[in-house]
SEZA-704709 format. One line per field, with one value per atom (N, C-alpha, C): x, y, z; atom name. Coordinates in steps of 0.001 Angstrom, whole numbers. Layout:
BEGIN
px: [X / ...]
py: [Y / ...]
pz: [Z / ...]
atom: [CA / ...]
//
This chain:
BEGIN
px: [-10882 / -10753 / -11443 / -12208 / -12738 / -12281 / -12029 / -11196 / -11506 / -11073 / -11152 / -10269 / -10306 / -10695 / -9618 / -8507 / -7777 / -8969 / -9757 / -11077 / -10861 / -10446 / -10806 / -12537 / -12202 / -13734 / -14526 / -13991 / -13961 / -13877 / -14728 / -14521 / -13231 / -12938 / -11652 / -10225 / -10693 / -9736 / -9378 / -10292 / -10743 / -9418 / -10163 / -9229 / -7452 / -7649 / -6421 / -5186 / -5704 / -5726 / -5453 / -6162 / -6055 / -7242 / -8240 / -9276 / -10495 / -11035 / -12082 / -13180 / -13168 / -14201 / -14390 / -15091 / -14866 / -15839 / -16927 / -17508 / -17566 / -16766 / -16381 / -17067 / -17666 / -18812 / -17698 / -18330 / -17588 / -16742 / -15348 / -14396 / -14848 / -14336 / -14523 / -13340 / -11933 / -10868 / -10329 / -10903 / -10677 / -10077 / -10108 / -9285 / -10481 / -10720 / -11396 / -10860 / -11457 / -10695 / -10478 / -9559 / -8967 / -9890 / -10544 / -11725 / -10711 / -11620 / -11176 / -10344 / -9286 / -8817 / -8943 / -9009 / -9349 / -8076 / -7564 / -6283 / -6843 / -6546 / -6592 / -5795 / -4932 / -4098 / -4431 / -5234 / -5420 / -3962 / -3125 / -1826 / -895 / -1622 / -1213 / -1497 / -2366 / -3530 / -2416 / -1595 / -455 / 346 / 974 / 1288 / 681 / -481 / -1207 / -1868 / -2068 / -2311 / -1256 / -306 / 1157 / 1450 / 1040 / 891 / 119 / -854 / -2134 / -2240 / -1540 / -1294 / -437 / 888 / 1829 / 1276 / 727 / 587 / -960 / -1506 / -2667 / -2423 / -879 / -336 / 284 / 1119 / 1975 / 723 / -115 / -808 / -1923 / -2491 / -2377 / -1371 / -279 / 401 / 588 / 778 / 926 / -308 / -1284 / -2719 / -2764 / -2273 / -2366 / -1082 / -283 / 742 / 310 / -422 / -1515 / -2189 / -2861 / -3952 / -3961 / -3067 / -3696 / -4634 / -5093 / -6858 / -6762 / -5547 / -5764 / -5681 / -5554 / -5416 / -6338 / -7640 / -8253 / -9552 / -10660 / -11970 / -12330 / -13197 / -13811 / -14933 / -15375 / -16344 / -17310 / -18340 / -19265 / -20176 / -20901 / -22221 / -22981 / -24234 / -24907 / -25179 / -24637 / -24427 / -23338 / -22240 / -21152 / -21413 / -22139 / -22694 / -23191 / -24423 / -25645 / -24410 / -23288 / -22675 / -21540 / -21679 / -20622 / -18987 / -19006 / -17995 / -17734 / -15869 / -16158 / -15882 / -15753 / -15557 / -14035 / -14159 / -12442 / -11827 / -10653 / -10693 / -10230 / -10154 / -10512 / -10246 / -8538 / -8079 / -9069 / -8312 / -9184 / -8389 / -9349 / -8785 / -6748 / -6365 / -5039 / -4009 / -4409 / -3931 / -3743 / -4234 / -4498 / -2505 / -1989 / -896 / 624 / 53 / 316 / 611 / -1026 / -1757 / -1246 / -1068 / -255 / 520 / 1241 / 3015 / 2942 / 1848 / 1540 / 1568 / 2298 / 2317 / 2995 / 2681 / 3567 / 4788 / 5026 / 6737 / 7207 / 6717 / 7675 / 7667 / 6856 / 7030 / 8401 / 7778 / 8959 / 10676 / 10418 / 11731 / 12130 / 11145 / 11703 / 12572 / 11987 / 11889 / 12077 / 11468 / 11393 / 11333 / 12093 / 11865 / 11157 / 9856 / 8790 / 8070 / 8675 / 8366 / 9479 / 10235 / 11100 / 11330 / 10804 / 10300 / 9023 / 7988 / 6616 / 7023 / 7706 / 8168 / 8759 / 9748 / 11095 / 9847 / 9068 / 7974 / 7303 / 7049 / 6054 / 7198 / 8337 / 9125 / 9642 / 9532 / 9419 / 9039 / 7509 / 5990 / 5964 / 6450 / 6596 / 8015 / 9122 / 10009 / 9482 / 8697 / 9045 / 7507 / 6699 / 6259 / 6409 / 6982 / 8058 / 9076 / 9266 / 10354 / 11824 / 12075 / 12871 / 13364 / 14084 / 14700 / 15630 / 16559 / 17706 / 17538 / 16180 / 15999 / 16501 / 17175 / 17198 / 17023 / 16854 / 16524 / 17454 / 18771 / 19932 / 20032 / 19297 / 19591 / 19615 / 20885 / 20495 / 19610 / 18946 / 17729 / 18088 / 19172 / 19326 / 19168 / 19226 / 19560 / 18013 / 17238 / 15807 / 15020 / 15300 / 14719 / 15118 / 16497 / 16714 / 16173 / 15552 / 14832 / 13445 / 12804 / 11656 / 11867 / 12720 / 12945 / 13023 / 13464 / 13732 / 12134 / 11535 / 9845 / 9092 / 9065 / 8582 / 8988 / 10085 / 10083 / 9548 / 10037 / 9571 / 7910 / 7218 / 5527 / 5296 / 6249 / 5871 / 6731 / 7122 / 7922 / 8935 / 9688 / 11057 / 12166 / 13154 / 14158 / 15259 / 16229 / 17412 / 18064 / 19380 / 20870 / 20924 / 20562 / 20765 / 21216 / 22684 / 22816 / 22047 / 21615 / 21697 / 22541 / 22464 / 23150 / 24332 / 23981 / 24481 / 25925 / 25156 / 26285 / 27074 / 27054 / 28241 / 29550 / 30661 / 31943 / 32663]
py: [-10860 / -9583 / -9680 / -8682 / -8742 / -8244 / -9028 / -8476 / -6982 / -5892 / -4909 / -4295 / -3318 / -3387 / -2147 / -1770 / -845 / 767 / 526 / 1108 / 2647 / 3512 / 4596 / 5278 / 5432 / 5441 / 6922 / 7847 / 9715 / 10090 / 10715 / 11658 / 12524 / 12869 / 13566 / 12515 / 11582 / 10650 / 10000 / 10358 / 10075 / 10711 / 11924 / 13058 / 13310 / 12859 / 13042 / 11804 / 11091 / 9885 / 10511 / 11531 / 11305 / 10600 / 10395 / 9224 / 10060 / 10160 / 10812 / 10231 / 8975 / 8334 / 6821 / 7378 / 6295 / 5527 / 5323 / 4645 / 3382 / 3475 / 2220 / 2047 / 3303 / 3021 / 3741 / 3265 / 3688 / 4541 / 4669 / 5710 / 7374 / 8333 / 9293 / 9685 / 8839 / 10059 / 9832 / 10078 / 10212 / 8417 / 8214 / 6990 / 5988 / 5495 / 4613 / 3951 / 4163 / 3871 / 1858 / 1516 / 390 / -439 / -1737 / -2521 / -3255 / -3229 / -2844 / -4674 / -4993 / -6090 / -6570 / -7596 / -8237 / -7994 / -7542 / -7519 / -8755 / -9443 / -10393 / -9565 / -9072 / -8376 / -6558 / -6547 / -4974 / -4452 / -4949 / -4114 / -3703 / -4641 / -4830 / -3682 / -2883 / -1905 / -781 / -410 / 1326 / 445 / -718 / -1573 / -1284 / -1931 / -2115 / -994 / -247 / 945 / 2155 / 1625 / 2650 / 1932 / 340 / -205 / -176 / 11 / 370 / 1873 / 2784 / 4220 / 4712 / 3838 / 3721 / 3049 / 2129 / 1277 / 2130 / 2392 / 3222 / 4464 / 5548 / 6660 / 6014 / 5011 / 4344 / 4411 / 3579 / 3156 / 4724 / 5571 / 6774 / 7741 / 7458 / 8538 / 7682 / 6392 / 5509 / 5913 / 6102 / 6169 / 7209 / 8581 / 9764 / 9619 / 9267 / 9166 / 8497 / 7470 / 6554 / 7158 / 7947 / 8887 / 10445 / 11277 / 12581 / 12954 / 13440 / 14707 / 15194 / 15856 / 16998 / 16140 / 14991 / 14011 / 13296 / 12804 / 11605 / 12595 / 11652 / 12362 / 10621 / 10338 / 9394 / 8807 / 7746 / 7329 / 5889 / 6028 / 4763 / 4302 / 4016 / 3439 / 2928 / 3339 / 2158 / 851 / 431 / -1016 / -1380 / -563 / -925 / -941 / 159 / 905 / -514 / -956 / -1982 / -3156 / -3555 / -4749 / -4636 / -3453 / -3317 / -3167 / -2185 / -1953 / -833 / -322 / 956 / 2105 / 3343 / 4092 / 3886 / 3761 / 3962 / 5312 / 5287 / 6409 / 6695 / 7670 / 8057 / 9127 / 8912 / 10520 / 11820 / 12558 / 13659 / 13783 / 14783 / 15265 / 15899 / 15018 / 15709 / 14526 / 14142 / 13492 / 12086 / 11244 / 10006 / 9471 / 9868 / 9630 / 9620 / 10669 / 10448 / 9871 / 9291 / 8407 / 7278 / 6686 / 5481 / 5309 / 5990 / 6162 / 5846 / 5809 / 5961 / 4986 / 3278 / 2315 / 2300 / 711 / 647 / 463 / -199 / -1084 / 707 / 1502 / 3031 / 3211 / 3493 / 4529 / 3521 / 2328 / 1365 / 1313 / 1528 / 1653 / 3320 / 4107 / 5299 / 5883 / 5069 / 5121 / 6583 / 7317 / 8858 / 8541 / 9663 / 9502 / 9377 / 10347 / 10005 / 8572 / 7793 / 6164 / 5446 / 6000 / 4982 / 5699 / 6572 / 7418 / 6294 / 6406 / 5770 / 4213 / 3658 / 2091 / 2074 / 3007 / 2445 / 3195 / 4213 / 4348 / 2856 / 2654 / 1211 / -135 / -396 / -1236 / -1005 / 533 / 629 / 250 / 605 / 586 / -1317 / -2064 / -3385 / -3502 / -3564 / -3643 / -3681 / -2251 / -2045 / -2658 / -3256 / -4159 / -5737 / -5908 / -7209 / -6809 / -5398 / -5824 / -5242 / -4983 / -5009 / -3393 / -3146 / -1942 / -1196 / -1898 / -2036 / -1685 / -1702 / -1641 / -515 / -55 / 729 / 334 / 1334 / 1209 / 443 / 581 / -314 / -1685 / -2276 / -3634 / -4346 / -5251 / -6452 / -7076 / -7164 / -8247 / -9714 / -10033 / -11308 / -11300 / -10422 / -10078 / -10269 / -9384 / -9103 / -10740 / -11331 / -12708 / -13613 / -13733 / -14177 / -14194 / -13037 / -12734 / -13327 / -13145 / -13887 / -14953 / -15596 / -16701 / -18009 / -16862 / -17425 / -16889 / -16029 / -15345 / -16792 / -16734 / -18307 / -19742 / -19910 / -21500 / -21137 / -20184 / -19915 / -20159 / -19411 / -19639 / -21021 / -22118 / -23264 / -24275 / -23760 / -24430 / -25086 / -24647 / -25175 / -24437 / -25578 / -24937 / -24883 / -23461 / -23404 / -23920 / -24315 / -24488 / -23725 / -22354 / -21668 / -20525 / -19713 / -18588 / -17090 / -16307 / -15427 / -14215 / -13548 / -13236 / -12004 / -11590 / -10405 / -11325 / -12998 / -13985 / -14583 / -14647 / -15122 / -14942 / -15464 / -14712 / -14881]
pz: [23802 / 23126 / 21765 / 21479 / 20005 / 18908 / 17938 / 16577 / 16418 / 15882 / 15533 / 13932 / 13326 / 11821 / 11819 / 10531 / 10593 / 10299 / 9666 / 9115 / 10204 / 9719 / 10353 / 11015 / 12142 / 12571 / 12499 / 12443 / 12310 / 10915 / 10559 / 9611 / 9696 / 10600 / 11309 / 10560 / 11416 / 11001 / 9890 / 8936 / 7619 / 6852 / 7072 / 6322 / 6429 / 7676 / 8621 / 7595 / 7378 / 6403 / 5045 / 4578 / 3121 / 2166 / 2793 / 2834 / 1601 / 582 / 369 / -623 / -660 / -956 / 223 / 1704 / 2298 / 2327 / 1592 / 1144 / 596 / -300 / -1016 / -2323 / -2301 / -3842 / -5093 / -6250 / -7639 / -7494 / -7996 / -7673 / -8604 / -8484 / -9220 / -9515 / -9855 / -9508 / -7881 / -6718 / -6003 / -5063 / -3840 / -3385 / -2004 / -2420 / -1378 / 183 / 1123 / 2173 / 1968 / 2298 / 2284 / 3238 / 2722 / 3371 / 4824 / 5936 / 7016 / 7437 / 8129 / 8395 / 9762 / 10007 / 11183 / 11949 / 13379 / 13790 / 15750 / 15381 / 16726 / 18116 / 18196 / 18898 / 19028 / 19928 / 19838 / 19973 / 20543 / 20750 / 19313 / 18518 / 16951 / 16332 / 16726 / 16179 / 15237 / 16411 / 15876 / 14644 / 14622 / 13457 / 12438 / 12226 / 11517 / 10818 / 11374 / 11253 / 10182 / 10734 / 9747 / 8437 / 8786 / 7360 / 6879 / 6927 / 6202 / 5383 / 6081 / 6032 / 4773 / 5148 / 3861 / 2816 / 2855 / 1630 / 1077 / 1364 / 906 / 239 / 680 / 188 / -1118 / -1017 / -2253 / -3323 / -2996 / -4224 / -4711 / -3596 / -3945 / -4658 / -5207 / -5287 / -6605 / -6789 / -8422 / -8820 / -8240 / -9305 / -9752 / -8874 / -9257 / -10937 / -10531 / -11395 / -12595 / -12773 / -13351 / -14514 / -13354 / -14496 / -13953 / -14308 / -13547 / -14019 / -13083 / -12852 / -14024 / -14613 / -15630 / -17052 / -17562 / -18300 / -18781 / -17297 / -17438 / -16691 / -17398 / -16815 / -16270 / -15448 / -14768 / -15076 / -16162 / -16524 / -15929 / -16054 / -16517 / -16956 / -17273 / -18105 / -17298 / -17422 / -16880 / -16889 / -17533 / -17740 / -16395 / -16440 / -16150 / -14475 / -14037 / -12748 / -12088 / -12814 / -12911 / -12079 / -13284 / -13070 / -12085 / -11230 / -10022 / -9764 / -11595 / -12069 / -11564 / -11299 / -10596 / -12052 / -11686 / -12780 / -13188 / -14659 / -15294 / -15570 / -16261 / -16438 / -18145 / -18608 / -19934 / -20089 / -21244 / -21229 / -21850 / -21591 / -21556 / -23753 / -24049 / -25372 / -25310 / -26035 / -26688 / -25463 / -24658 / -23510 / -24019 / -24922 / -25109 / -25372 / -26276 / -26181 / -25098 / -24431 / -23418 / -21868 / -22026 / -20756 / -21536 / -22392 / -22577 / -22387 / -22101 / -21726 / -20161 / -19730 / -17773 / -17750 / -17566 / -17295 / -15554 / -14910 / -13653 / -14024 / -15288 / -15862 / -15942 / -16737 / -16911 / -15688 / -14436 / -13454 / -12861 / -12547 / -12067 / -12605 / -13919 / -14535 / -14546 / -14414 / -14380 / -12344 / -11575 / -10689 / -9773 / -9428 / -8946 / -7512 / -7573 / -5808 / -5057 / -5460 / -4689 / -4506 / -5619 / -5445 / -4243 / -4724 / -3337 / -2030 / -2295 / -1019 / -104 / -771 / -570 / -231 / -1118 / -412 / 647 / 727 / 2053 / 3217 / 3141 / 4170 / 4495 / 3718 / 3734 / 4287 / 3755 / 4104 / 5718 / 6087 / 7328 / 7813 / 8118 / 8664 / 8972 / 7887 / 8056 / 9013 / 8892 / 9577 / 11290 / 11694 / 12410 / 13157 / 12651 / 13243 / 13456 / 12734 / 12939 / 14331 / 14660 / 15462 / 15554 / 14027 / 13987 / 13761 / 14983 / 15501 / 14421 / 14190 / 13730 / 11785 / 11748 / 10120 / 9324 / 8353 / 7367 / 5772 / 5147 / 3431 / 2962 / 3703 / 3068 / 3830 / 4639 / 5115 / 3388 / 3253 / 2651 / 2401 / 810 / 1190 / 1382 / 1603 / 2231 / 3912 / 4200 / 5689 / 5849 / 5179 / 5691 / 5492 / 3956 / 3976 / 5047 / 5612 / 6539 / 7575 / 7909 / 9130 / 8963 / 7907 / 7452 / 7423 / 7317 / 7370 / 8702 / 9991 / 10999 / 11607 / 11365 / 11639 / 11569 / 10013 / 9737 / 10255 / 10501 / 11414 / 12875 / 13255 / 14748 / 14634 / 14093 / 13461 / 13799 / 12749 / 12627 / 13943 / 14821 / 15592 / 15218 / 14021 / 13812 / 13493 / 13629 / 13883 / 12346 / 12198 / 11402 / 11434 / 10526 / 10721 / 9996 / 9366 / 8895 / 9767 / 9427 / 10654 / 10206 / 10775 / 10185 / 9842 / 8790 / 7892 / 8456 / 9457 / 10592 / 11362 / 11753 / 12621 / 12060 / 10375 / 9619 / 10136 / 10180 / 9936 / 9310]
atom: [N / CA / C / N / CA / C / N / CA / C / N / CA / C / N / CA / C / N / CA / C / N / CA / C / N / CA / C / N / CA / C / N / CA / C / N / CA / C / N / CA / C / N / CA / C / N / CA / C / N / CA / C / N / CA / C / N / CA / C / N / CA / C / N / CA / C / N / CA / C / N / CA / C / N / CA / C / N / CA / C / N / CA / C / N / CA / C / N / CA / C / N / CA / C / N / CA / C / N / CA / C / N / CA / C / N / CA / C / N / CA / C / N / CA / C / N / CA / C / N / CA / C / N / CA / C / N / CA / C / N / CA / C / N / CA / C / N / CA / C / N / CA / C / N / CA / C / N / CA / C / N / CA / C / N / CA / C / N / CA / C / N / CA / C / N / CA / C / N / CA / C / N / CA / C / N / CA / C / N / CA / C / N / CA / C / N / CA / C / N / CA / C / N / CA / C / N / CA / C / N / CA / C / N / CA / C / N / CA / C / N / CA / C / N / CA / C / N / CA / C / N / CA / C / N / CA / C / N / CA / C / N / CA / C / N / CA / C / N / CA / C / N / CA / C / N / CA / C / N / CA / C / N / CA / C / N / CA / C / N / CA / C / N / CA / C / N / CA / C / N / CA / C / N / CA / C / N / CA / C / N / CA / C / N / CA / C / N / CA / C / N / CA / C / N / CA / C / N / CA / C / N / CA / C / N / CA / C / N / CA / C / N / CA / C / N / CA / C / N / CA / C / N / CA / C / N / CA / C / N / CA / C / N / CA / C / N / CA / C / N / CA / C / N / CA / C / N / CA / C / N / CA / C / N / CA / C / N / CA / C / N / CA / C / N / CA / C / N / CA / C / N / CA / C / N / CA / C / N / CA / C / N / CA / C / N / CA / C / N / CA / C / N / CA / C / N / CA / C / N / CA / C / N / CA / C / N / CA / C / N / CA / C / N / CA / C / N / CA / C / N / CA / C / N / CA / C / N / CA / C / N / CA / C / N / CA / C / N / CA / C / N / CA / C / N / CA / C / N / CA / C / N / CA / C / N / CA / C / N / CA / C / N / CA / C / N / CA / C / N / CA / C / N / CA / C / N / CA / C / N / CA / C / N / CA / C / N / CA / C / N / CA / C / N / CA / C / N / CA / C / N / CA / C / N / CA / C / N / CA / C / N / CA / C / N / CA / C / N / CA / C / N / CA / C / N / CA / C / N / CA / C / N / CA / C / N / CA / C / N / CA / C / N / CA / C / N / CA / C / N / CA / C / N / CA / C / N / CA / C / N / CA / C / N / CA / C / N / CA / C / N / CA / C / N / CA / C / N / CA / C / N / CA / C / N / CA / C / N / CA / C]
//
């Protein structure tokens, strides 16, 4: 079987995505499609795929949050162009005090829904290619490392005396 790439192949599918700089050249503002990954397992593909999907919206929706459109204009230099820099961004007039305040530590500490919205999507999207049926936003993260935990010896052919965290009593 030949490796194949999460890389949306349609313009259709592009969009369908959310996708609008799929190029990969200098950003404008806008979001670059995510450089494509090797998946050994075509059956892996719908996986891989929903993780790729979520985690591409997350970091879409922090950048927007980042820098909005109405805030930040999109720059570069030719120098910068030349040296394969992509465009930054650069508040707009009256905005500068503001756009400093746009850190990941504030959005993180401010935490909005639409952020833990976008993760527990993504913590899904992983869950549920691992397997695991049974997942919600509220599993334990001991429960979940646990499981990673037993993922990983199985990988390496070994074995726990560790129970997991569900078989305690």
């Amino acid at each position: 079987m030949t490796p194949a790439d999460t890389n949306p192949k349609s313009d259709e599918e592009k969009r369908a995505l959310g996708y609008k700089d799929s190029d990969n050249q200098a950003r404008t503002g806008e979001y670059a499609a995510p450089i494509p990954a090797i998946i050994a397992n075509e059956s892996q593909r719908p996986a891989a795929l929903a993780i790729a999907e979520a985690a591409f919206k997350l970091n879409q929706l922090r950048s927007n949050w980042l820098n909005p459109p109405e805030w930040v204009d999109w720059v570069i230099t030719p120098e910068e162009l030349k040296a394969g820099f992509p465009k930054r961004p650069v508040a707009k007039p009256g905005h500068e005090d503001e756009l400093k305040k746009r850190t990941l530590t504030n959005l993180y500490n401010a935490k909005p829904a639409w952020l833990t919205n976008a993760h527990q999507a993504l913590d899904k999207a992983v869950a549920t290619a691992y397997g695991w049926k049974d997942y919600t936003p509220d599993m334990p993260d001991a429960e979940i490392l646990q499981r990673l935990l037993q993922l990983n010896l199985q990988r390496t052919g070994r074995q726990s005396s560790i129970q997991p965290h569900h078989e305690k009593r």
